[in-house]
C-alpha positions as CSV (number, residue, x, y, z in Angstrom):
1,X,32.5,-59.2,-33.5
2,X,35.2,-61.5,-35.0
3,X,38.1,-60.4,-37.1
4,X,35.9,-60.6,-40.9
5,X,33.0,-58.8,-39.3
6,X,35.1,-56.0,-38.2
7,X,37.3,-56.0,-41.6
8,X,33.1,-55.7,-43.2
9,X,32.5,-52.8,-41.5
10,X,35.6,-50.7,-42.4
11,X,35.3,-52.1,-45.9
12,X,33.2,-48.9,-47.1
13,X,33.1,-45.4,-46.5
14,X,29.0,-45.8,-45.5
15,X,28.5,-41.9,-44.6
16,X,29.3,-42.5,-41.0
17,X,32.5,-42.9,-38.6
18,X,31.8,-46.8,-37.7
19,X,32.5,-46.3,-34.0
20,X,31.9,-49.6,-32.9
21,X,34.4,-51.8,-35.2
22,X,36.9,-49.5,-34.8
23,X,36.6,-50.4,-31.4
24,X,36.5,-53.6,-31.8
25,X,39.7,-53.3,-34.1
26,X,41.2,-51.6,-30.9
27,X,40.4,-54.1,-28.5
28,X,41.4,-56.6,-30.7
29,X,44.6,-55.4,-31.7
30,X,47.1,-58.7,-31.5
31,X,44.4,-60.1,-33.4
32,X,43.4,-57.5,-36.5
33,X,47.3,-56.6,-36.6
34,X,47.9,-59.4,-39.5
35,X,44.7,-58.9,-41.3
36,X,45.4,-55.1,-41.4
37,X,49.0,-55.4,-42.4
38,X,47.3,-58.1,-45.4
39,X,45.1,-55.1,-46.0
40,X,48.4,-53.2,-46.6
41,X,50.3,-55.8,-48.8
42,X,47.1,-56.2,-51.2
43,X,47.3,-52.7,-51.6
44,X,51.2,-52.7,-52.4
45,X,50.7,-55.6,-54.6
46,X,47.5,-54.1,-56.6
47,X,46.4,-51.1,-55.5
48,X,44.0,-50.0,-58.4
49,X,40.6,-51.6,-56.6
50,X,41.5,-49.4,-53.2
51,X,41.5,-46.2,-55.1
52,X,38.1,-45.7,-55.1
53,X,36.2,-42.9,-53.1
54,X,34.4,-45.7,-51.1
55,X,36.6,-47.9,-50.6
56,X,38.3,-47.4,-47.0
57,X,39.8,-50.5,-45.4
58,X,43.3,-49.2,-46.2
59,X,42.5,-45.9,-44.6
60,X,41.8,-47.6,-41.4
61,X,44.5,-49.9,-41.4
62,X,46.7,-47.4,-41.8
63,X,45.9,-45.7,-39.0
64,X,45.0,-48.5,-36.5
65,X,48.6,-49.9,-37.4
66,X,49.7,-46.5,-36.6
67,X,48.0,-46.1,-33.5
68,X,49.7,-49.5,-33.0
69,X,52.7,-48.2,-33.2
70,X,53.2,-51.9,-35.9
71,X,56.3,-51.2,-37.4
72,X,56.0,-53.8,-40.0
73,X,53.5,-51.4,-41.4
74,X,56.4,-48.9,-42.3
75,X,58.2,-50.2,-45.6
76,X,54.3,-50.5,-46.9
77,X,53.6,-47.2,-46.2
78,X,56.7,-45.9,-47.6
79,X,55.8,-48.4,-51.3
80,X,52.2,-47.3,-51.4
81,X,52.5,-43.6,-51.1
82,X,55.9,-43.7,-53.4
83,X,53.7,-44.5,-55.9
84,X,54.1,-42.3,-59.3
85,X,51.5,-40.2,-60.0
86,X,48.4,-39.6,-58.8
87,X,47.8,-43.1,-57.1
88,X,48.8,-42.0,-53.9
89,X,45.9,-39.5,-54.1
90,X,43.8,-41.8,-55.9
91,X,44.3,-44.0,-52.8
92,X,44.1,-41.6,-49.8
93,X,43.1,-38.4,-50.8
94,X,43.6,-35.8,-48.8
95,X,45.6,-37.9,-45.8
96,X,48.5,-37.4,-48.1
97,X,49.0,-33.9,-47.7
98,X,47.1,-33.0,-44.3
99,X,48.8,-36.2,-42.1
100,X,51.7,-37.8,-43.9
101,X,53.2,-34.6,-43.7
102,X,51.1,-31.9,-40.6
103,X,51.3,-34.6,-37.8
104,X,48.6,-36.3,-37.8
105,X,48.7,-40.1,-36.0
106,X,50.4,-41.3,-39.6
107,X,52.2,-38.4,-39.6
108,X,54.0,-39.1,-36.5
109,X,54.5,-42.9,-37.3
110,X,56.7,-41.6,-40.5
111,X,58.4,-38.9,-38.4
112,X,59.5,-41.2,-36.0
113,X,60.4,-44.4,-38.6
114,X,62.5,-42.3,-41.2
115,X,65.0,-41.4,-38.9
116,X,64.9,-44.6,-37.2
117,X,64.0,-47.0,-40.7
118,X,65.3,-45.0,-43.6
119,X,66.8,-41.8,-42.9
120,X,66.2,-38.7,-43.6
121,X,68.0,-38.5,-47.1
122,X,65.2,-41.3,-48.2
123,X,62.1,-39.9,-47.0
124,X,63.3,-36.3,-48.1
125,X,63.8,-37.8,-51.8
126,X,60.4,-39.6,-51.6
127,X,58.6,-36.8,-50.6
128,X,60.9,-33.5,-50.3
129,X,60.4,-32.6,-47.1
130,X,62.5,-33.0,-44.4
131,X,61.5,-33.3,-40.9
């Protein structure tokens, strides 16, 4: 699979894990890095058409860059879910509360980057919890 082909199948949320591209993503990784971080900007830059239920190409570039270990991918994490409201919901349901926060891959990507990035003070402001 080349780079668009594996971007198409992590587009949509299709009822199934897509095994396969996510592989590909993975053993591809120097490669999919950029078009995962554009994945990130666009959703910085206009993140209304990424908050729908379907729609889950951020999701997976948010953890592939984790699993990564990108640290570009930090400050865009930290814009996207300091968003006001609901968008950060909106955007990634329930991997705001159950792996931003528990420990989950994305979870330990922030844990690690705040005290190294930002510092504690900022991430406890953005989302008042101090790790």
């Amino acid at each position: 699979m080349d780079i668009k082909e594996i971007l198409s199948h992590l587009e949509r949320n299709e009822g199934y894990f897509p095994r396969a591209a996510v592989q590909e993503a993975i053993d591809h990784r120097d490669e999919m890095i950029p078009a995962l971080l554009g994945v990130l900007e666009d959703v910085d830059r206009n993140p209304r058409p990424f908050a729908s239920p379907n729609r889950f190409i951020h999701i997976y570039a948010m953890y592939l860059l984790a699993q990564f270990r990108d640290t570009r991918a930090y400050p865009l994490l930290v814009k996207i879910f300091s968003a006001p409201g609901e968008l950060p919901f909106q955007l990634a349901g329930d991997v705001v509360t159950e792996d931003l926060v528990l420990g989950d891959e994305i979870g330990r990507y922030f844990k690690h980057h705040q005290r190294n990035d930002l510092g504690s003070a900022d991430v406890t402001r953005t989302y008042g919890t101090k790790y």
